[in-house]
N, C-alpha and C positions, 0 to 999 in steps of 0.2 A: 544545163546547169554547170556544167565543167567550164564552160566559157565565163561563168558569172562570178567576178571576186569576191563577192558576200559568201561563197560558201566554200568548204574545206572539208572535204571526208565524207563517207557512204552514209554516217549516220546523220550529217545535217542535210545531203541529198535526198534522204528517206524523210526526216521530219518534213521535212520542205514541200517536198509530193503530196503527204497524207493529212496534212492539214486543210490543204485543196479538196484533195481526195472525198475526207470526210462531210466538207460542203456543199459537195456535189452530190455524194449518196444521201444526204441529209437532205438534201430541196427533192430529191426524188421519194424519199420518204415521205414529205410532207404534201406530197399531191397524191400518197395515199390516204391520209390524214384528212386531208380535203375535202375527197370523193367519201369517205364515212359520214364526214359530220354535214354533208350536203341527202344524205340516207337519210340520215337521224332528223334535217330539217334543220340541222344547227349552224351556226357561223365558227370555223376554225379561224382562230388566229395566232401569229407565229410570234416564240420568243425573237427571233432575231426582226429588228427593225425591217419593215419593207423595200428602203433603198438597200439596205444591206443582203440580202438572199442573194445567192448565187443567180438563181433565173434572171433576174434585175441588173448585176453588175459584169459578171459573169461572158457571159453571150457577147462576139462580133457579130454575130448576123441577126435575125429576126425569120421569124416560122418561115417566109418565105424564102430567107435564105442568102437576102440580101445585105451589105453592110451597111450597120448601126451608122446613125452619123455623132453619133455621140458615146461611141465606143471608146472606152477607158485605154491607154497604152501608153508607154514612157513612162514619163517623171509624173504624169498626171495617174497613171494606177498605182504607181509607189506610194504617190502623196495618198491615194485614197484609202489604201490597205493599212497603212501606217497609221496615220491618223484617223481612220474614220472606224475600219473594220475593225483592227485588231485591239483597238484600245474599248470599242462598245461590244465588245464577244467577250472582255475580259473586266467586265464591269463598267468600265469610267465613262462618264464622254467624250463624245467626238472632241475633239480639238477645237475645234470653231465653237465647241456649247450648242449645234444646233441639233443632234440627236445623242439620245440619253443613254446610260451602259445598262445593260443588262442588269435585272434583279432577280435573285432564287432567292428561295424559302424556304420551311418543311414542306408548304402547303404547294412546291412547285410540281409539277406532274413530271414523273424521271424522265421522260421523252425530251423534256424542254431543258432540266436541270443538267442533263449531260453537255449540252453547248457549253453553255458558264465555265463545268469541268474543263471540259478538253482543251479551251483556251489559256486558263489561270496560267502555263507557262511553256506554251507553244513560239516559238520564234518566226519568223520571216527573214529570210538572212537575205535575199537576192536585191541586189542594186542595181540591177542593168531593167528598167521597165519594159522594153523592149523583148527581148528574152522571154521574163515574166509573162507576156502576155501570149506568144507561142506556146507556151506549157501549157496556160488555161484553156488556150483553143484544141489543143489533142486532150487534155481532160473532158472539158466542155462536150467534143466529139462523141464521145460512150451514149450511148442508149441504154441507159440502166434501165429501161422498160422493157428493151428487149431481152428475151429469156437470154437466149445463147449469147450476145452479146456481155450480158450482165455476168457469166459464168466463165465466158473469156477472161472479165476483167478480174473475176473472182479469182483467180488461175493464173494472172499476172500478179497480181498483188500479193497470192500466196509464194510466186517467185521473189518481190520486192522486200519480202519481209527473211527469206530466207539469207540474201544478203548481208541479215544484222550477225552473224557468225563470225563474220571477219573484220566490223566493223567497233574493234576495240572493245569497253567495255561492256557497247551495247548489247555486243552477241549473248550476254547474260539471261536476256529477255525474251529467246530464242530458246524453242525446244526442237530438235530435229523431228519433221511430221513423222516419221517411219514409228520415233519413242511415242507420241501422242497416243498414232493410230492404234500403236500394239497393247497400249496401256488401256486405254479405252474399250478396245475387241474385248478383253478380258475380265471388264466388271461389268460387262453388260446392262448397259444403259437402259431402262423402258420411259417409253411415252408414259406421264403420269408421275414419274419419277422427278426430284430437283439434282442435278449434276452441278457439282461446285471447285473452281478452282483457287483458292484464300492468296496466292501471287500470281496473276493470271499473266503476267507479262503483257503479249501480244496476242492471247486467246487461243493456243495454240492446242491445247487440250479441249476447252470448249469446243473450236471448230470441229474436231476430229469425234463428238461428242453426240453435234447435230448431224455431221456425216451419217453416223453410224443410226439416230432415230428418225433421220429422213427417209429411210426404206421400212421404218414403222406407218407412216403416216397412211392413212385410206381414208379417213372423214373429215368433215369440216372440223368437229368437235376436236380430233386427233391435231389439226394444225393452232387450236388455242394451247392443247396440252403443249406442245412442239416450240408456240411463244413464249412460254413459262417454266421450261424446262432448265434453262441454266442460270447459273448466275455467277460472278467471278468481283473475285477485291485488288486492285491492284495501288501501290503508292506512288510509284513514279510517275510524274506528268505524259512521258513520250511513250513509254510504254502501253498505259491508259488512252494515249489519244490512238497508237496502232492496234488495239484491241476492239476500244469502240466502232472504229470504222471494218473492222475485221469483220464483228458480229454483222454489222447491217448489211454487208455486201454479201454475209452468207443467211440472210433472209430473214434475223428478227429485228423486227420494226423499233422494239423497245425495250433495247438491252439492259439489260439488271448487272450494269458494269456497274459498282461503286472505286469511286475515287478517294480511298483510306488508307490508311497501315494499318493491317490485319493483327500486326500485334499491339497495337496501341490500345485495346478493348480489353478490361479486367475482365477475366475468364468468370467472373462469378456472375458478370453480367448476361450471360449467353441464356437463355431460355429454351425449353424444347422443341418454338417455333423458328429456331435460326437455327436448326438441324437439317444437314443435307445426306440424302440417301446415296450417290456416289461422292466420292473428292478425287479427282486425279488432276496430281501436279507435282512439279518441279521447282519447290521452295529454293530462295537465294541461300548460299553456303559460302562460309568464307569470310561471312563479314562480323563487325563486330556487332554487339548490341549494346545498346546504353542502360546505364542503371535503373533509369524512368520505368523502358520499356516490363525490364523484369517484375518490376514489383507489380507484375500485371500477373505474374504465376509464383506457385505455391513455391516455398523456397524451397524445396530437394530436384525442384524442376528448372530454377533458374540458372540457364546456362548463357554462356558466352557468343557460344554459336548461335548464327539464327535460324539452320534448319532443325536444330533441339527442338527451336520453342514450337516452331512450323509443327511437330510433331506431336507436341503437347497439346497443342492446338484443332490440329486437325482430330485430336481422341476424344476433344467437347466437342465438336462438330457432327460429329458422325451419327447419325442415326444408329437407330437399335436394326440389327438385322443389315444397317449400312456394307458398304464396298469401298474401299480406298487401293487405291495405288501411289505410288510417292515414289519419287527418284532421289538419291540418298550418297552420299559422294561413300568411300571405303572408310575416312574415319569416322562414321557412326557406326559401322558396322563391327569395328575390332576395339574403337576406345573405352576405356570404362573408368572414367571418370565419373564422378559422383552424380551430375547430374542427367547424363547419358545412360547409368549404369541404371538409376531410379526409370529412366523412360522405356528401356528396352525389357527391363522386369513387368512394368505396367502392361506393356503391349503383348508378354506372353501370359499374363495374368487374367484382362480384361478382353481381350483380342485374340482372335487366332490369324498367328501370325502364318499363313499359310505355305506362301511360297516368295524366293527371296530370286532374280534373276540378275546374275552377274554381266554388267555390260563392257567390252573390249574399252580402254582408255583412252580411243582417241574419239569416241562417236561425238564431242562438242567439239572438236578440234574444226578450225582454227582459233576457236576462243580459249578454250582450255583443255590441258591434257587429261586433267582429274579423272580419276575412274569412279565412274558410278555403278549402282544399283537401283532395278526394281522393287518395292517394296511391296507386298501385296496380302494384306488380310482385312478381317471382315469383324466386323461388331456383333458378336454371336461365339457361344460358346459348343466346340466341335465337340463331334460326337465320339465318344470314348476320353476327350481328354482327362488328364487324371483328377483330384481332388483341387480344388487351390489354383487352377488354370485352365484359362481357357484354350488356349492350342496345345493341339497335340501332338502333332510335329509338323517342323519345317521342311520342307522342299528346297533345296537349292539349283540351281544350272548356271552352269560357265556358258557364256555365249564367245564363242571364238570369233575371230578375225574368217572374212571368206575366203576360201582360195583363192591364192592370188595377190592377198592384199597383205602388206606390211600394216599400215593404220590406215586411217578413215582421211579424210582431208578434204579441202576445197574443191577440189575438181573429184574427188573421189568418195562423195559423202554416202556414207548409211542409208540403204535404200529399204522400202518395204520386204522385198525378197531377200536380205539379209533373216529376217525373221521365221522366215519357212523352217527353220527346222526346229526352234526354240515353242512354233506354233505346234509341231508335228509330236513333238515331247510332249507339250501339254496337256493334251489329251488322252495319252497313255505312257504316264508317269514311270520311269523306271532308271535302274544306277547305272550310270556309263560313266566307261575307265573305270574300273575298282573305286569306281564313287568319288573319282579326283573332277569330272565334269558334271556329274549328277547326282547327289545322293540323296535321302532323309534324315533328319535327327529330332530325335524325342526332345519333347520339349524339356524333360531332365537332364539327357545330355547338354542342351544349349545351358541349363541352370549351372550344370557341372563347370562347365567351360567357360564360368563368369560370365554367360550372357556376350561371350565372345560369338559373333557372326559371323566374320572372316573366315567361313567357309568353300571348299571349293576354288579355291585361290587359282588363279594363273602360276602357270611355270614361271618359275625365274631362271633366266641363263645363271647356267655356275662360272665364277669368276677363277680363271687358272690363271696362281700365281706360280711364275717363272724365275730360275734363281738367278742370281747378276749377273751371271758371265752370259747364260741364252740370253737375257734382254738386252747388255751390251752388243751382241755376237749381231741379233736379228737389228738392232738399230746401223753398226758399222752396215749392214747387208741393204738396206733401206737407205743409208747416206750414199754410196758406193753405185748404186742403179742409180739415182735420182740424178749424182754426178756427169752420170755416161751420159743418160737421155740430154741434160742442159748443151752438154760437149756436142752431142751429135746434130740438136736443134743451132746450133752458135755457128756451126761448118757448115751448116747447108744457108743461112744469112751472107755466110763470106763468100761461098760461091756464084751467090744468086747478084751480089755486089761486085763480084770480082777484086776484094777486098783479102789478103791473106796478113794477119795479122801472129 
């Protein structure tokens, strides 16, 4: 793809890949698909048009192994994708009028209705057919029937998606696995349970979701729960398309990915059958929201920010008895503006807010510096709380930098065993440093404290200010060496020229 001028940057390299991607795991899906309704006696048939499936277009060789002689490649698969593929994945017709664009409905079965999704605004950026057609033959290559093969690819992909961190704004859409996994360990998931993430990005919580009820599974019946276990909302089209493909290379057939904006739904609409018993995730922070969207929440809730309403949101979501975790940038934790100040009252109100873990500023870096939090309580009122609330104290922990490390970064990301010792706390709770790394506080204290959270804070280096003459004195000091070293680098140039100037 770097050879290909159609494209520019790691995140149109990634779209590019996983729209493939997803075609290929999707025709292997659907030869499971196949094999049931040939059980049942019944005839499957596929949303996407017959010439169009991957198995069809797809393939240079033939089972035997030999070359197609009517293998697509050049200007002739550009012209095909272009006009045939991507325009009837995305409703319209082919170009010629001689097959028709896709059509969904309520009545389309989600299995089929996600094609439609994923396409609405997926690109094809590559211009070189030749190229193009190289990439499909190392795609095409995969045996997604074979276990370990399929688990390989599972395992590259989760490399490929790991990449959107430095790829501009994409990295948004990206949760580092280490936060997933850790978040997830902790509200423990069971088979039977729905696990739900309301901005699922890339799935990256889900995954780490199935991970963890995959070593539940022992019966048949346990891998229907297993199919039904998650579900995720996400609004961005690229995002939505690296999730969906995410879900089905980690084994559900029939992912319960909707393609929404999770706040575009007036909360009054939510019912108690669209309650999910975990939430973990990673709401968008930082951006604005529009006036539309708020008149979707009660006015003491309508805020600016969209991890607020993320908040507000995920409090009508949750099940009774529920578990959430939530990642939460620092100024939710210490602002208390009006409409923050209403969400963070509610949550030691309704909610026990149990424990709050502070994460080191650089674990999204190279995307961004922002320091975040763990957010972690339950829909249930703890025991002993006092009158009028339901948590009764918070937990906090500082999660430090590992030895060794300045920040987190590209070659140096946040690994699982950064968490070993934040796990080793967890289980037996107690104040380290005179309570500057770990304490507890009463839910009255936090009341006291305006519902300030900003607990547990990182050091800040103290700034020594110096009076004019030492910062003059230390600058001539700093001019004065810089001088020498240029003078001594300038004489060894002359001599090596035989140049005396």
């Amino acid at each position: 793809m770097r050879k290909d001028a159609g494209i520019n940057g790691d995140a149109q390299r990634i779209e590019q890949m996983v729209w493939m991607f997803f075609l290929k795991v999707y025709d292997a899906a659907e030869e499971d698909w196949e094999l049931d309704a040939m059980d049942n006696n019944e005839t499957f048939k596929s949303i996407i048009p017959e010439k169009l499936r991957w198995r069809n277009w797809a393939p240079s060789t033939d089972e035997e192994g030999k070359l197609k002689s009517d293998v697509l490649t050049g200007q002739s698969l550009l012209d095909f994708i272009n006009e045939n593929l991507f325009r009837v994945l995305k409703g319209e017709d082919s170009l010629d009028g001689n097959i028709k664009g896709i059509k969904v409905n309520r009545n389309t079965p989600r299995h089929q209705a996600i094609v439609y999704d994923v396409f609405q605004e997926v690109n094809q950026y590559m211009k070189n057919g030749i190229l193009l057609r190289q990439m499909i033959d190392e795609i095409d290559a995969v045996d997604l029937l074979d276990t370990e093969e399929s688990h390989a690819f599972g395992d590259m992909y989760e490399n490929l998606l790991k990449g959107l961190q430095a790829a501009g704004n994409a990295g948004e859409f990206y949760t580092p696995r280490p936060v997933t996994d850790f978040t997830v360990e902790h509200l423990e998931p069971k088979l039977g349970e729905l696990m739900g993430d309301l901005s699922s990005g890339t799935g990256g919580f889900i995954v780490s979701t199935l991970k963890y009820l995959e070593k539940q599974k022992k019966t048949a019946n346990d891998e229907i729960l297993f199919q039904k276990s998650v579900m995720g909302q996400e609004w961005k089209p690229f995002p939505y398309l690296l999730g969906v493909t995410n879900l089905m290379l980690h084994g559900i057939k029939d992912p319960m990915l909707y393609h929404m904006d999770s706040l575009g739904v007036n909360m009054s609409e939510y019912q108690e059958e669209g309650k999910l018993d975990t939430i973990a995730m990673n709401p968008p922070y930082g951006g604005a929201t529009d006036s539309t969207t708020k008149q979707n929440f009660k006015a003491e809730y309508r805020s600016s920010e969209t991890a607020d309403l993320f908040m507000v949101l995920i409090m009508k979501r949750l099940n009774k008895g529920g578990r959430a975790g939530v990642v939460l940038p620092d100024g939710f934790l210490f602002a208390t503006d009006g409409a923050k100040m209403a969400i963070k009252k509610r949550l030691l109100t309704e909610f026990n807010l149990h424990t709050i873990i502070r994460l080191p500023g650089s674990v999204f870096a190279p995307y961004t510096s922002i320091a975040t939090n763990i957010l972690f309580f339950n829909n249930e009122r703890a025991e002993g709380a006092p009158e009028g609330y339901a948590t009764k104290e918070t937990w906090f922990y500082r999660m430090d930098m590992p030895k060794g490390y300045k920040n987190f970064s590209k070659t140096r990301p946040i690994q699982n065993k950064h968490f070993d010792a934040v796990n080793e706390w967890w289980q037996n709770r107690q104040v380290l440093e005179n309570g500057e790394k770990s304490r507890s506080f009463t839910v009255q204290e936090l009341i006291d404290a305006g519902c300030n959270f900003d607990l547990c804070q990182y050091p800040k280096e103290e700034e020594i200010v110096l009076r004019p003459e030492e910062l003059l004195g230390n600058y001539h000091k700093k001019r004065a060496a810089l001088n020498a070293k240029i003078d001594e680098q300038l004489a060894d140039i002359e001599n090596i020229l035989g140049i005396k100037i």
